[in-house]
N, C-alpha and C positions, 0 to 999 in steps of 0.2 A: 529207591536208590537214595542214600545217605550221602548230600553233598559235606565236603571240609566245609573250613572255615575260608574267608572269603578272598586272604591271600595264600590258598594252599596251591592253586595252577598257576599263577606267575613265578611261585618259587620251583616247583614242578618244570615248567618251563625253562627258567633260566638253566636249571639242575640239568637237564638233558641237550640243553642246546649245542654242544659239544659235541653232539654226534649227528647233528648236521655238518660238522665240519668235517670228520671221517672220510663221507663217499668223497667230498669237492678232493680233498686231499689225495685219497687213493686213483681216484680221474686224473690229476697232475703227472701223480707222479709215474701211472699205467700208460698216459699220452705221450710224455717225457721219452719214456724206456721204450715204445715203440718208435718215435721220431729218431732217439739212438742208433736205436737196430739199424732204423730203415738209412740212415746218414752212413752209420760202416760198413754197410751192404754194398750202398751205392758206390764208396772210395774203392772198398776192395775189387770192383768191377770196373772202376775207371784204373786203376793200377793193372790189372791186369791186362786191360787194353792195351795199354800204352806199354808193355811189355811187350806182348804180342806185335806193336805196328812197329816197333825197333826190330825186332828180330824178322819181320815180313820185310823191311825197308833195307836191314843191313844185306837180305838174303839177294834181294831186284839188285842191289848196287853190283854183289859178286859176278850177280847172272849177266848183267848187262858187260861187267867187266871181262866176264868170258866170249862173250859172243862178240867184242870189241878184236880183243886179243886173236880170236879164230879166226876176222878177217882181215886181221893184221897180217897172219901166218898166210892166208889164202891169196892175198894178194902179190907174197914174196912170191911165189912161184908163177908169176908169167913168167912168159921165156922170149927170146925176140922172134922166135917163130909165129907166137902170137900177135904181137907189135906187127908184125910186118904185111899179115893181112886181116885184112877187113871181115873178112869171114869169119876164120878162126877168133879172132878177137871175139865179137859177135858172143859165137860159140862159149868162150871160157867167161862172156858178162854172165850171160843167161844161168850158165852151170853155178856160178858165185851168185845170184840172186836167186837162187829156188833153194837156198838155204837158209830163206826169212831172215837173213843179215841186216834188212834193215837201211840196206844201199839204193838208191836209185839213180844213180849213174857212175858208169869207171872211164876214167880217163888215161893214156898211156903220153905221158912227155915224155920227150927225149932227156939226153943230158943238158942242152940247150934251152930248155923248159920249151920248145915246141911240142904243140898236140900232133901228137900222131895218129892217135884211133882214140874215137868216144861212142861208148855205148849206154844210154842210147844219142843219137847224133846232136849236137851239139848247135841249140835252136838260138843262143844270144852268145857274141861274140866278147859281149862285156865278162864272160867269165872268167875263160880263160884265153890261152894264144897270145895275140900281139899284146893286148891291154891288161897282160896279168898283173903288170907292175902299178895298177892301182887299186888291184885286192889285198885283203891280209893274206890271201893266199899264196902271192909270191913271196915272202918271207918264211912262208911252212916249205917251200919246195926249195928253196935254199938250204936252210938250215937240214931238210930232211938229207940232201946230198952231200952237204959237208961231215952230216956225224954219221950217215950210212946207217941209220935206224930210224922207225915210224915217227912221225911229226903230226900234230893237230892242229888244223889252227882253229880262231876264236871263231862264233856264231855269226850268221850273217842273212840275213830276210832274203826272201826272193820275190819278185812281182809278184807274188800271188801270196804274199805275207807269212809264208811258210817259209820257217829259221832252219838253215841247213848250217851243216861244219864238212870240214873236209879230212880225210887223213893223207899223208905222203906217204906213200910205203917205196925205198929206193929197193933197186932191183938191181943186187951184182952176178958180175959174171968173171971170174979168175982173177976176182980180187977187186976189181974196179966196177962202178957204178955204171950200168948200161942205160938208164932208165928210172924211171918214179913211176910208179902205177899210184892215181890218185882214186881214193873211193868216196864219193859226195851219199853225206846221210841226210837225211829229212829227218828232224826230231821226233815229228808228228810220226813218221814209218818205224824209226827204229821202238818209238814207246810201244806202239803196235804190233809189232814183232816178237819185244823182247819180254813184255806185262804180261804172264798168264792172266786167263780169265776171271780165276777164282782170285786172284790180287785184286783184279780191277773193282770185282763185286765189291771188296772189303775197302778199298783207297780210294780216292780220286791221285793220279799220280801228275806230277807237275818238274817240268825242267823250267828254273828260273835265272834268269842272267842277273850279273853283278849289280845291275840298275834296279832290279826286282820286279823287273818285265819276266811277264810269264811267255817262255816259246814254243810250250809243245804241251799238250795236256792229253791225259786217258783217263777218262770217267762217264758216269754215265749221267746223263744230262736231269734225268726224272729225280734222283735222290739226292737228299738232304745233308750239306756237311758241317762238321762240326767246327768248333774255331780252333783248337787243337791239330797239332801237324807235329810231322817230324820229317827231317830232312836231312840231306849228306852231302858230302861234294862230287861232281861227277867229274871225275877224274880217272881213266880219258874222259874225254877229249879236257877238261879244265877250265882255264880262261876265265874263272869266276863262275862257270857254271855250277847249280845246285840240285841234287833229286829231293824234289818233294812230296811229300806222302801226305795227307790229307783223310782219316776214315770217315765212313759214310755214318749218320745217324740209325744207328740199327736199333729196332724195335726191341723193348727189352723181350725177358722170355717170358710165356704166359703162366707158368706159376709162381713166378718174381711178382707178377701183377697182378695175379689172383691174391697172392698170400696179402702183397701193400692190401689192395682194398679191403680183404676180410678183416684187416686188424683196423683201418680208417671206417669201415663200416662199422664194428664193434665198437669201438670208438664212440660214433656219432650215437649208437642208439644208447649206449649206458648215459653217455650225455644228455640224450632227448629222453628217456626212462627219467633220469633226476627232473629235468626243469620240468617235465608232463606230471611227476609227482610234488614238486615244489608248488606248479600254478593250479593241482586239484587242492593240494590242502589249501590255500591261499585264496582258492573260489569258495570252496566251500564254508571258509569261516566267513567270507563276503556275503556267503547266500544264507547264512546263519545268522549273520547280523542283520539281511536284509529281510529274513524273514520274520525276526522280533520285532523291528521298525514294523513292516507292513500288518503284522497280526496287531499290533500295537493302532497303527492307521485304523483297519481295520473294527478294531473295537470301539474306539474313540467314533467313527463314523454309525455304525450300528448302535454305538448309543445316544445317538443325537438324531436318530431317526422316529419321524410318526408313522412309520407303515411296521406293522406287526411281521414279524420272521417267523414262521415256524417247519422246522426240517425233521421230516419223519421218514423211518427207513420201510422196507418194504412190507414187512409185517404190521408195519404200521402206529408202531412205538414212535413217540415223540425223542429225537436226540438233542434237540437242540431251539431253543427259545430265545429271542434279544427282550430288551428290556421294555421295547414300544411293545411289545404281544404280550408283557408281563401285565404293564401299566392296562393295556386293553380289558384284559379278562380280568385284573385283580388275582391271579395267585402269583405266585412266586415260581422262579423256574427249576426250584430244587423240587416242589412240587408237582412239575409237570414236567420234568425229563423221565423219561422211563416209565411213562404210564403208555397204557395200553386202550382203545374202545372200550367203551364211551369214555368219551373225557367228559371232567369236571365243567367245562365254560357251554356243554352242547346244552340249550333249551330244551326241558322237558316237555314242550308242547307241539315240536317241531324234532323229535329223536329218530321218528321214520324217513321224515327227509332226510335229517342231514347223515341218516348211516347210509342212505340208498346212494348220496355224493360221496361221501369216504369211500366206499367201497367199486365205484365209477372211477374214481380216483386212482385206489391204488391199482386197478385193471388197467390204466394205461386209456382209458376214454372219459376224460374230464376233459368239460369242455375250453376247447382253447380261447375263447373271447372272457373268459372268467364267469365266476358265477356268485351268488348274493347266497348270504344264509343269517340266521336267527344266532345268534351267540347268547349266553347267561354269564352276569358278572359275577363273581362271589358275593355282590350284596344284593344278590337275585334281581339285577336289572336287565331288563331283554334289550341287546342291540344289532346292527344291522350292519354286516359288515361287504366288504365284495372282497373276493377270494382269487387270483392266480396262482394256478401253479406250475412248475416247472419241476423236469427230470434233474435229480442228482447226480451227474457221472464222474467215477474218481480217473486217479491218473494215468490208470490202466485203460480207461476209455468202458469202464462198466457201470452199468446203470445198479446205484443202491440205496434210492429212495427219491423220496421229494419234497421241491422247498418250496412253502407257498408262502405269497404276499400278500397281507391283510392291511385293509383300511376301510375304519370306521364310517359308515355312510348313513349314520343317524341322523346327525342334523342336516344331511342334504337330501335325505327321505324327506323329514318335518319340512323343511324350505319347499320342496315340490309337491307336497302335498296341500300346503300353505299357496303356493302359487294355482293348484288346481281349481284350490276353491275360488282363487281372486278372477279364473278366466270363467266361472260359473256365473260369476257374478258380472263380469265385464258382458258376457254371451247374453245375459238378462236382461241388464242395460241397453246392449245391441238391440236386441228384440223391440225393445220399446220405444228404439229410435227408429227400429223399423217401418212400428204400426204408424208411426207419427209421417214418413215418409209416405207410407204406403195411403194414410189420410188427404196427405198432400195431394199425391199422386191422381188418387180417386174426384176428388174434388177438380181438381184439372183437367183432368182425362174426360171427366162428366161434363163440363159445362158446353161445349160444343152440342153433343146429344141433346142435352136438355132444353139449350136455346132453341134447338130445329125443332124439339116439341110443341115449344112455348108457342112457335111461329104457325108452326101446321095447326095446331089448333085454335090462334084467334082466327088465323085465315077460314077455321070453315068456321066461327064460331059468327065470323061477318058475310059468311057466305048464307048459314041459316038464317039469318038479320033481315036478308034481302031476298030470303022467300027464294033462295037460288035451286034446282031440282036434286034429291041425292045423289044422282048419279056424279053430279061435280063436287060433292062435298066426301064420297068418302073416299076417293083418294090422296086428301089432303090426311083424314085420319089414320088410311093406312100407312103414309108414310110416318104418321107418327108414332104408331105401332113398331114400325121399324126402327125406328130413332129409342123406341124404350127400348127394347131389344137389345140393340145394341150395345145403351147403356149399361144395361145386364152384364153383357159380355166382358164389357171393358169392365165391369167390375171385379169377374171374378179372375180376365188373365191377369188384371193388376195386381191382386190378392196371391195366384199362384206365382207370379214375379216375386211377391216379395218373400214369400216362404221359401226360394228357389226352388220348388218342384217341378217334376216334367208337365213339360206343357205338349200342348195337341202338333201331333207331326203327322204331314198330310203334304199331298202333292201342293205347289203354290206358281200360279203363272202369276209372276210379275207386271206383267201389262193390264192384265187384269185388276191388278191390287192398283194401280196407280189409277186407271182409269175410276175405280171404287173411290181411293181417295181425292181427286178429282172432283167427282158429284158432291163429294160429304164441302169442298171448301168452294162449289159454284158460287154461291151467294154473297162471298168474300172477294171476290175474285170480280164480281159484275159490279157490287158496290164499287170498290177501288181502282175499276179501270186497270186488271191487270190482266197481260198478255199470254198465254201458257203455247208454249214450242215443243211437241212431243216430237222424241224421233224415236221410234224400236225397230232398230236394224236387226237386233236376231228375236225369239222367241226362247226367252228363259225360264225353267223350271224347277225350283227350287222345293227343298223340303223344309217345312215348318210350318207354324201355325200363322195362318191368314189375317187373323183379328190383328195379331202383334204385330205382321209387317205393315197392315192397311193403318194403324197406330203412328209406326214409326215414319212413314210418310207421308199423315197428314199433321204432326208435330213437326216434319222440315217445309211440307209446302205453308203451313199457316205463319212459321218462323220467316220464310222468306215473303210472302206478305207480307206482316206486318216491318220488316226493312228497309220498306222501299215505301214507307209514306211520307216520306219529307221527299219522297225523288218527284222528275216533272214526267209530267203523264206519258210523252212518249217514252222514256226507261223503263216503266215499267213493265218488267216481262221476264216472265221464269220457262229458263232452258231447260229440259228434261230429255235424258238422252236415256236409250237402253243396251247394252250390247253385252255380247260374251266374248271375255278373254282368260285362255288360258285353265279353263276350266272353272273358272269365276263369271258369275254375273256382275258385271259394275253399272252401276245407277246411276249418276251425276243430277244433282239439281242445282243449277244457279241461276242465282238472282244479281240486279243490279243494283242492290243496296249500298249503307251507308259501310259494311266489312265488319273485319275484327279484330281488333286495336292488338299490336303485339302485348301489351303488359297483363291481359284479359286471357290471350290465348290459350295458355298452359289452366287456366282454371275453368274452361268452358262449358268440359262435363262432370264438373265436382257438383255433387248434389247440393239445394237449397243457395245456390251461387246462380247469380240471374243480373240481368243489366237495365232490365225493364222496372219502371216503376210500382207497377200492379202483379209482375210475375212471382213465379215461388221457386224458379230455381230446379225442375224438377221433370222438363221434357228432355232435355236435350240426355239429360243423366239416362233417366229410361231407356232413350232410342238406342243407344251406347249397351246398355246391357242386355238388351231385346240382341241387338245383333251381334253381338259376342256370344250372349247363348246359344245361336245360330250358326256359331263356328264360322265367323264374319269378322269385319272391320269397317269402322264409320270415323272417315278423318273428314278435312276441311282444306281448302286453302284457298288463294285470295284469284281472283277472277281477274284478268288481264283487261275483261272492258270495265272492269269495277263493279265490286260487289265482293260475294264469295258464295266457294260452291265447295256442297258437302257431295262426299260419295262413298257410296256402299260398296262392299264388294263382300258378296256370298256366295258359296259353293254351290255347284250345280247338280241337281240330281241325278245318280245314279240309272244310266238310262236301262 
């Protein structure tokens, strides 16, 4: 693809940018023209209302005017037959009220304004009769007798807060006035009466007096009204009275309300269509620009890297090389993209291996801890590299190749190989410190044997002197037989100590072995005036070799000997206890010697480390790895009557 020149998209750009302005505009002005609509839709319906509640309100005012009028007429026609009884009267209330007139009580005055008959009977005296003349209603039944036609008068509450009016209707008879028949409405009865039902659905209807007190209402109490009314004067009765009309909130119609939202939903989505195409172009050149940066990151970081990159697809072809894998091998990655097995950098002396891992490899079973291979430079240097690799997967979530991480591991080869030979040589050295220990050792471990040789032998050598018989002389010899013997012994388990080989494993009673090392330090023990305390509470049986433990306890009884020669002859005396716990034998020996000095402690069993003058540093070491080899432990601590006491503790045999 043939880019322009390099301001040909900002002018490109500017040149078009004008028809981003189109949709915003054609949205305006599509939003505009519906908010129109929906404005003279809604006027045309509020006008129409309000046509309709004039012509419902003017139509209540006629009606009510009628049914006024009818009881105007209905009340002319008592007669004084009526008036004059109780019964009849009665009679012509009942027949006048089951015409839903609207009346709830008729009263008959005379000409006098005396009551004559009330129906129904006349329960507060404050009405009418003697105290008329402090109602507005004496002034309606005057004037009603004077002009000889119906009179209303004004509105007036009753205990129970319900606003009644009254009419006078005069009643002639041959030209003169016999009487006034009064008829008392209830607001609240006659709205009730006179309000069809299908009005009431549509109004809340209201009579209001001059003061704008409301007296009488018909509505229904659950529905919603509007602030909009319309009203007339109620005239009859008059007096300032008003009819007021009031319509309810009536739910518009449901394709008035479908059509609004289909055009406010169409509306919203062309609007959410634009900005959802405004914020993908506006991402996407975000992630276009973030993607330069990052590949840009990216590059910069892969070439500042020492681990070789190489991404091969399934077949096995090289796509992709960084500059650390170039620098590695020596070629170039224009030479080594698109090559296929054998590559140029694989070692000729090593091509069966490394195709038998390529080909491990591209099967999906190379191993996942990495692996080492032979590499060839282009200037035919062989090096040693360690290889991970990892699965390619694209976006789709499909595996199409693999990328493995190489780093050169030559000179940490050469280093470890270098450090092999320095531990060959250190191991050599070891050895020779060995034999020098194991010298020591021998030398040490021998001189006890050899003195009891030295001993058994002058003894018979002055037993033959003095002509003594053999039978007393060759027991001194045998035991010196026994004492070479020994010697023997301890030379060769010292020898096997110090090669660490297995040594002789055999059953070992412990009381046994002590009472052996015992005999071996009698003579040390009589010279020195020292006390020995055996206790063996249990019978222990241990597995190991005999020489080595009878060894390691008579290196603690001769050590705790020689402790206690500056002590006063009654201390001197070594505790020897035996018991089992726990599945352990524990040993204890102590002595009441001079101790061991806290700054000494920690160095006690480091070999050729000694506090003695003439020692070499080299029993106590031994005894310590005799019984660690024993699968044991040999500590120490300080004896509460003074001195210190070393103990053993060894596993018990297997019974």
């Amino acid at each position: 693809m043939k880019l322009g020149p390099p301001n040909a998209l900002p002018e490109r750009t500017s040149r078009w940018r004008w028809l981003w302005v189109l949709p915003r505009l054609a949205f305006v002005l599509f939003v505009g023209g519906v908010g129109l609509l929906l404005w003279m839709s809604d006027q045309a319906d509020k006008e129409e209302k309000r046509t309709t509640l004039t012509s419902d309100i003017l139509w209540l005012e006629q009606n009510l005017r009628f049914h006024l009028a009818r009881n105007e007429e209905l009340l002319g026609r008592i007669d004084l037959a009526h008036a004059a009884s109780a019964k009849a009267f009665e009679s012509f209330a009942r027949t006048l009220f089951g015409f839903e007139s609207g009346l709830r009580q008729l009263i008959w005055l005379d000409v006098e304004g005396k009551v004559g008959q009330a129906h129904p009977a006349i329960m507060d005296r404050g009405l009418v009769g003697e105290a008329m003349e402090a109602l507005p209603s004496r002034q309606s039944f005057r004037l009603a007798r004077s002009l000889g036609k119906p009179v209303y008068s004004s509105a007036y509450p009753l205990f129970t807060n319900d606003w009644q009016f009254e009419v006078h209707v005069p009643v002639s008879r041959e030209g003169r006035v016999v009487g006034v028949a009064v008829g008392v409405y209830r607001i609240r009865d006659i709205l009730g009466d006179s309000v069809p039902w299908w009005l009431a659905e549509r109004y809340r209807i209201s009579v209001v007096g001059d003061s704008g007190k409301v007296l009488g209402t018909r509505s229904k109490v659950e529905a919603v009204v509007t602030e909009e009314g319309y009203e007339v004067a109620f005239d009859p009765p008059g007096w300032g009275l008003t009819l007021h009309a009031v319509p309810y909130r009536a739910p518009r119609p449901l394709a008035s309300i479908l059509l609004s939202a289909s055009l406010v939903i169409l509306a919203m989505i062309v609007l959410w269509s634009l900005w959802i195409l405004r914020r993908h172009v506006l991402r996407r050149q975000a992630v276009e620009e973030q993607l330069r940066q990052e590949h840009a990151f990216r590059k910069a970081m892969e070439d500042s890297l020492d681990t070789g990159m190489r991404a091969r697809n399934l077949d096995g072809e090289i796509i992709y090389v960084n500059p650390a894998f170039c620098r590695m091998v020596g070629w170039t990655a224009t030479e080594l993209i698109g090559r296929r097995p054998p590559m140029p950098y694989w070692a000729d002396d090593y091509l069966d291996e490394t195709r038998a891992i390529h080909d491990q490899v591209l099967a999906g079973d190379g191993p996942e801890e990495g692996f080492e291979l032979k590499f060839r430079r282009c200037d035919g240097e062989v090096i040693d590299v360690l290889i991970h690799e990892a699965p390619l997967i694209d976006a789709q979530g499909r595996h199409f190749g693999w990328m493995g991480s190489m780093v050169d591991i030559t000179e940490r080869k050469l280093a470890d190989e270098r450090h092999r030979q320095q531990q060959e040589r250190l191991q050599s050295t070891g050895r020779l410190v060995a034999m020098g220990e194991m010298a020591s050792s021998i030398a040490h471990e021998l001189n006890q044997p050899l003195a009891a040789i030295s001993s058994y032998c002058t003894g018979a050598i002055n037993l033959l002197r003095n002509h003594t018989a053999a039978s007393e002389v060759i027991p001194a010899l045998d035991k010196a037989v026994d004492q070479a013997q020994r010697a023997g012994q301890v030379i060769r388990r010292i020898y096997s100590l110090a090669r660490h080989s297995e040594h002789r494993v055999e059953a070992v009673d412990l009381a046994e072995r002590i009472d052996a090392a015992l005999a071996l330090v009698d003579s040390d023990l009589r010279q020195k005036a020292v006390r020995i305390r055996l206790s063996v509470v249990d019978r222990a049986l241990i597995e190991g070799d005999p020489v080595l433990i009878e060894q390691v306890l008579l290196n603690l009884l001769r050590n705790a000997v020689e402790s206690m020669r500056e002590c006063a002859a009654d201390l001197r005396s070594i505790a020897i206890s035996l018991c089992c716990v726990d599945g352990y034998a524990q040993l204890r020996i102590a002595d009441h010697g001079c101790g061991i000095d806290r700054t000494i402690a920690e160095r006690l069993f480091d070999p050729l480390f000694t506090t003695k003058p003439d020692g070499m540093g080299m029993g106590l070491a031994i005894c310590r790895s005799v019984i660690e080899n024993h699968r044991g432990r040999l500590v120490f601590e300080d004896n509460p009557e003074g001195g210190t006491v070393f103990c053993i503790m060894l596993p018990l045999a297997s019974p």
